[in-house]
C-alpha positions as CSV (number, residue, x, y, z in Angstrom):
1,X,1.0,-25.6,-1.7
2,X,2.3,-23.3,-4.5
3,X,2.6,-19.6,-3.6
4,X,0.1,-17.4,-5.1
5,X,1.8,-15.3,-7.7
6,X,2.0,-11.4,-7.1
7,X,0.2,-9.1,-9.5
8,X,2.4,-6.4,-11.5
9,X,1.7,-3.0,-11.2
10,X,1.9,-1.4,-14.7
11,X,3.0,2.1,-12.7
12,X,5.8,0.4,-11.4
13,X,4.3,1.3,-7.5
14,X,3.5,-0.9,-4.8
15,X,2.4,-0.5,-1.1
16,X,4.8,-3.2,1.2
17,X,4.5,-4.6,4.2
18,X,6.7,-6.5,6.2
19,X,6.4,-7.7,9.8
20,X,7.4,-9.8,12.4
21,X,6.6,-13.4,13.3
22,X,3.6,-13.8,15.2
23,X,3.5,-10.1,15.6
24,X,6.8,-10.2,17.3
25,X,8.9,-6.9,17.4
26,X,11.7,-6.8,14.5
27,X,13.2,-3.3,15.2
28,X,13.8,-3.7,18.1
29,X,15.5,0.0,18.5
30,X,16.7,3.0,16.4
31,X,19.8,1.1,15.2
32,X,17.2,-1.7,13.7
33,X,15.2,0.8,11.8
34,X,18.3,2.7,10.7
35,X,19.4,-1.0,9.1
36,X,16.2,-1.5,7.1
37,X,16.6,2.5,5.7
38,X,20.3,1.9,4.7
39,X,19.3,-1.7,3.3
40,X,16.6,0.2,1.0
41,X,19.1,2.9,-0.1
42,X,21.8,0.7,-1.1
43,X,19.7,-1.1,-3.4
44,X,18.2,2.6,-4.1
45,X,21.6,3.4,-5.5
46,X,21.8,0.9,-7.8
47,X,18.8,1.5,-9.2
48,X,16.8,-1.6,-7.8
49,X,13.8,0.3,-6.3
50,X,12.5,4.2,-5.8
51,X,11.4,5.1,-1.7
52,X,8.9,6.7,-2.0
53,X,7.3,7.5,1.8
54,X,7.8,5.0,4.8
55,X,6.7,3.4,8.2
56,X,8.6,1.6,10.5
57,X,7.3,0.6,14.1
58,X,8.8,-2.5,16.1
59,X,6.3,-4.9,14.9
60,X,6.1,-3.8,11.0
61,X,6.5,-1.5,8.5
62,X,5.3,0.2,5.7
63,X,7.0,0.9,2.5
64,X,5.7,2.6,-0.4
65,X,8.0,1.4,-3.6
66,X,8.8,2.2,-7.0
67,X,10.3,-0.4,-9.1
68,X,11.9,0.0,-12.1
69,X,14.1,-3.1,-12.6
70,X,13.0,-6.9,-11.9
71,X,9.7,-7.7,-9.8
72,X,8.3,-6.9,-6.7
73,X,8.9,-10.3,-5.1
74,X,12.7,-10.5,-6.0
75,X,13.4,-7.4,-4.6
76,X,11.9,-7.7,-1.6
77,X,13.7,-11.2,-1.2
78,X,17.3,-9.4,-1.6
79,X,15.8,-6.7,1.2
80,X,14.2,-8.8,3.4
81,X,17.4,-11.7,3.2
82,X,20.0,-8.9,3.7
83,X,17.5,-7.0,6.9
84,X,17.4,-11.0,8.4
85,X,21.2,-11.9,8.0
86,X,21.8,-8.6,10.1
87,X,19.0,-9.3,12.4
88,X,20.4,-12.6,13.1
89,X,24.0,-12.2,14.0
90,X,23.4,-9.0,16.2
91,X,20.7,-10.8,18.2
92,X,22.2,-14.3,18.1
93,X,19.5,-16.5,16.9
94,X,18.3,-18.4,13.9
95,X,15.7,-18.9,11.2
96,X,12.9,-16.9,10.1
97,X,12.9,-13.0,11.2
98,X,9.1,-11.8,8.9
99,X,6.2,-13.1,8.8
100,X,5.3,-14.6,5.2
101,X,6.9,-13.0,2.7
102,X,5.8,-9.5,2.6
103,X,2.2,-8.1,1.9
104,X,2.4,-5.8,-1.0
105,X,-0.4,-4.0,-3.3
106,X,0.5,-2.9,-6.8
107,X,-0.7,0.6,-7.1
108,X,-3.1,0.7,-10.2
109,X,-3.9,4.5,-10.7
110,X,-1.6,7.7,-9.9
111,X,-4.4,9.1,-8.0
112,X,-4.1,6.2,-5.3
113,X,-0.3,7.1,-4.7
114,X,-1.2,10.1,-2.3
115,X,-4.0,8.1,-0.3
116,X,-1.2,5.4,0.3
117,X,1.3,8.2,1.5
118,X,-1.5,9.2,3.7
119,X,-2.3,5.7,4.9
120,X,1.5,5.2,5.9
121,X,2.3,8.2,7.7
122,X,-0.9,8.1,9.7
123,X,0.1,4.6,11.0
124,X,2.4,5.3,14.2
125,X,-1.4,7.5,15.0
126,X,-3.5,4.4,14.1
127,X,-1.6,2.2,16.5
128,X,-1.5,4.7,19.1
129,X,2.1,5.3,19.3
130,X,1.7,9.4,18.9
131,X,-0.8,11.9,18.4
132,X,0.6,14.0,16.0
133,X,2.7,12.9,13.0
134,X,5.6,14.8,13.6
135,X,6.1,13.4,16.7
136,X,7.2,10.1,15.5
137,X,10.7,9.7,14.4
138,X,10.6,6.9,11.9
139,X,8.3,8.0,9.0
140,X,8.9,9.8,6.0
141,X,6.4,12.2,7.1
142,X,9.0,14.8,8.3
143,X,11.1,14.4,4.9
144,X,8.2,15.9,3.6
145,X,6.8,19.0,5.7
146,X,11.3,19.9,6.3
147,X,11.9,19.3,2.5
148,X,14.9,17.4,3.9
149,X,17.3,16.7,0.9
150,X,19.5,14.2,3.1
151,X,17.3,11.4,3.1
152,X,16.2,8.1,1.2
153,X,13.1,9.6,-0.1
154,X,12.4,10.2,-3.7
155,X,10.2,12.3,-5.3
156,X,8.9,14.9,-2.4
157,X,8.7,17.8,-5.2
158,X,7.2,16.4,-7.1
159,X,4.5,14.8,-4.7
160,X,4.5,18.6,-2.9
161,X,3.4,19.9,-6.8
162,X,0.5,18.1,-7.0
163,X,-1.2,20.2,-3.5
164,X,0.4,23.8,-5.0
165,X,3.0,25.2,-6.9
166,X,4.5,27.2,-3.5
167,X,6.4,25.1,-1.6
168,X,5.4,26.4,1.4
169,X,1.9,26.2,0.8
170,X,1.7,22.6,-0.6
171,X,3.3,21.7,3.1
172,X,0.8,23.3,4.4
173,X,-1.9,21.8,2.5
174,X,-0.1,18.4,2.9
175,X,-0.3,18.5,6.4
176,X,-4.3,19.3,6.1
177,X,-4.5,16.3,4.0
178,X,-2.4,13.9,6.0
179,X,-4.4,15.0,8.8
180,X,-7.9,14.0,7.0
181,X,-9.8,11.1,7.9
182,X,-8.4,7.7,5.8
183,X,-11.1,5.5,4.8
184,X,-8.8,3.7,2.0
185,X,-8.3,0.2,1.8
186,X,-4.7,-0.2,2.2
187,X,-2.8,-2.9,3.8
188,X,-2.9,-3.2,7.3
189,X,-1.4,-5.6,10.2
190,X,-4.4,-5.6,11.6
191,X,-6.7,-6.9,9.1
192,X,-6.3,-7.6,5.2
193,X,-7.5,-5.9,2.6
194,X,-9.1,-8.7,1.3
195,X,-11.2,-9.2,4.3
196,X,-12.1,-5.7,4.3
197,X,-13.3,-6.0,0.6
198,X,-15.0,-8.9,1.7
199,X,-16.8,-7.5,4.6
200,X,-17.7,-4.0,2.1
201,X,-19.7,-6.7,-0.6
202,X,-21.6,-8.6,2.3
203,X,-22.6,-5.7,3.8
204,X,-24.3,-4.6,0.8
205,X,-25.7,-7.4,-0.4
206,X,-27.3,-7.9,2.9
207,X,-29.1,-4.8,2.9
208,X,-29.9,-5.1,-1.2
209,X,-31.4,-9.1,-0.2
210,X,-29.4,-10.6,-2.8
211,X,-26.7,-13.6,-3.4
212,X,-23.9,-13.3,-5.1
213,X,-24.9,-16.1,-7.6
214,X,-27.8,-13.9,-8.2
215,X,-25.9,-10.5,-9.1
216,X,-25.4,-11.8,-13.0
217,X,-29.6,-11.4,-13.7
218,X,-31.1,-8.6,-15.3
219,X,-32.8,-7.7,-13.2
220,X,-29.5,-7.2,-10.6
221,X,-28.2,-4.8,-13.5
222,X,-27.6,-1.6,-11.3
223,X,-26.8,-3.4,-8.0
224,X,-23.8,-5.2,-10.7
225,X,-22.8,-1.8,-11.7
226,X,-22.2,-0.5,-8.4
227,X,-20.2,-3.4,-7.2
228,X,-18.2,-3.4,-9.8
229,X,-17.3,0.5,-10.0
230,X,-17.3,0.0,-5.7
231,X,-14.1,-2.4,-6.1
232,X,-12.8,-0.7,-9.0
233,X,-12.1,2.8,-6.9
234,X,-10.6,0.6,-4.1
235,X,-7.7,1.0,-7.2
236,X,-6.2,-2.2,-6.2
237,X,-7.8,-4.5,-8.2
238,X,-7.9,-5.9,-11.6
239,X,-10.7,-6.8,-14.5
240,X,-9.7,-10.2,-13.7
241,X,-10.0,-10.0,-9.9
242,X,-13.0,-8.2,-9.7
243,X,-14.5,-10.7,-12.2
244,X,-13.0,-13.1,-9.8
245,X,-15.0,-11.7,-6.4
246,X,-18.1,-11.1,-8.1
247,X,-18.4,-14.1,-10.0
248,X,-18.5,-12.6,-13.5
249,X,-17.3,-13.1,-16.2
250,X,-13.9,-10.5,-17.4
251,X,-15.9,-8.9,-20.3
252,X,-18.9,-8.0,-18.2
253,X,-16.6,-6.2,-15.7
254,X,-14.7,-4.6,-19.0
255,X,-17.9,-3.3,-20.1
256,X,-19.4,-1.7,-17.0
257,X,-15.9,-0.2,-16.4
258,X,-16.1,1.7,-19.7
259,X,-19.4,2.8,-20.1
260,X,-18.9,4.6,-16.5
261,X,-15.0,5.7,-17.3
262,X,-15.8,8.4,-19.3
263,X,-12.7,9.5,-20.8
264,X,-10.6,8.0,-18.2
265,X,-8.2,5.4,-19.5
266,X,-8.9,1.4,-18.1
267,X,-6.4,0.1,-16.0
């Protein structure tokens, strides 16, 4: 079966994640997770890809990405190739170290960049692993609240800027906002984002007593509105995939987009 091509981000920003083989642990101790950071910052240097806030537990980790040069999937090949070569000879085995590919999200909208920087540092608290997000050593989180210069991270200024002009206080309002409840749809080992999106539209078409087939009638105008603006702010989707999910057609979804984007501009 032919592999689903991945959808280009038009920011250049995507939410990755790799993880193990049948949830198996790949980082396995601080010398693995060091690897992966020194793998990212060598192609970093050469101007492959932008790090933008990370994860790393054994199982999996989370990358937020810019890329500037090439696509997604061939960039993640030469990291995830040069992370398995390593992987291989210090532990002695063979064959396949992640799971898939990679997961990755193209990032849509600037205003979705911070929720995914919240999403990844809060996951060594998701999965139980700490209670407070300073407490866990691999995450970009600290390279943000220290202002750490020495470090693979890009762009902490400038993320800082958009809480407060004062340093100090957009650390402190970063922390507040890290620390918020996260109801965004990101990618997750636990459960896909499709699924979720999935389980969101049934739910509500459930309690509205409708099908899906049924959502193009006239009468189903405002319960077609709603679903579409509803997976349009997930940020994550296209016209064409939205059109896609709810079965209409890509002008429709156009239309209903702009009459409710004000003077927003359509991604």
């Amino acid at each position: 079966m032919s592999r689903v091509p991945r959808e280009i981000s038009d920011l250049s920003y995507y939410h990755v994640l790799v993880r193990g083989n049948d949830k198996q642990k790949i980082f396995f101790d601080d010398e693995d997770k060091k690897k992966i950071l020194q793998i990212l910052k060598n192609y970093s240097d050469v101007d492959l890809l932008k790090l933008i806030a990370y994860c790393i537990l054994d199982t999996h980790a989370h990358f937020l990405l810019k890329i500037e040069k090439y696509d997604i999937s061939t960039i993640m090949k030469k990291v995830n190739v040069t992370y398995a070569y390593y992987y291989n000879c210090k532990y002695q085995r063979t064959g396949h170290v992640f799971y898939d590919r990679f997961k990755s999200t193209c990032i849509r909208e600037k205003k979705y960049i911070l929720p995914v920087i919240r999403f990844i540092h809060n996951d060594p608290i998701s999965n139980g692993i700490v209670q407070k997000h300073d407490a866990y050593k691999w995450s970009s989180y600290k390279d943000y609240i220290e202002m750490n210069d020495d470090t693979v991270v890009f762009y902490k200024k400038i993320i800082l800027a958009q809480f407060d002009s004062n340093t100090r206080e957009a650390v402190h309002k970063f922390k507040v906002y890290t620390k918020t409840e996260n109801k965004d749809l990101f990618l997750d080992v636990k459960d896909s984002v499709e699924n979720k999106i999935n389980r969101m539209l049934e739910i509500y078409l459930a309690k509205n007593d409708i099908n899906l087939s049924e959502l193009g009638y006239k009468q189903n105008k405002c319960h077609r509105t709603h679903l579409v603006l509803m997976l349009k702010n997930t940020g994550i989707l296209s016209i064409r995939k939205i059109g896609e999910i709810l079965q209409l057609n890509r002008g429709v979804v156009y239309k209903i987009i702009k009459e409710h984007s004000g003077e927003d501009e359509i991604q």
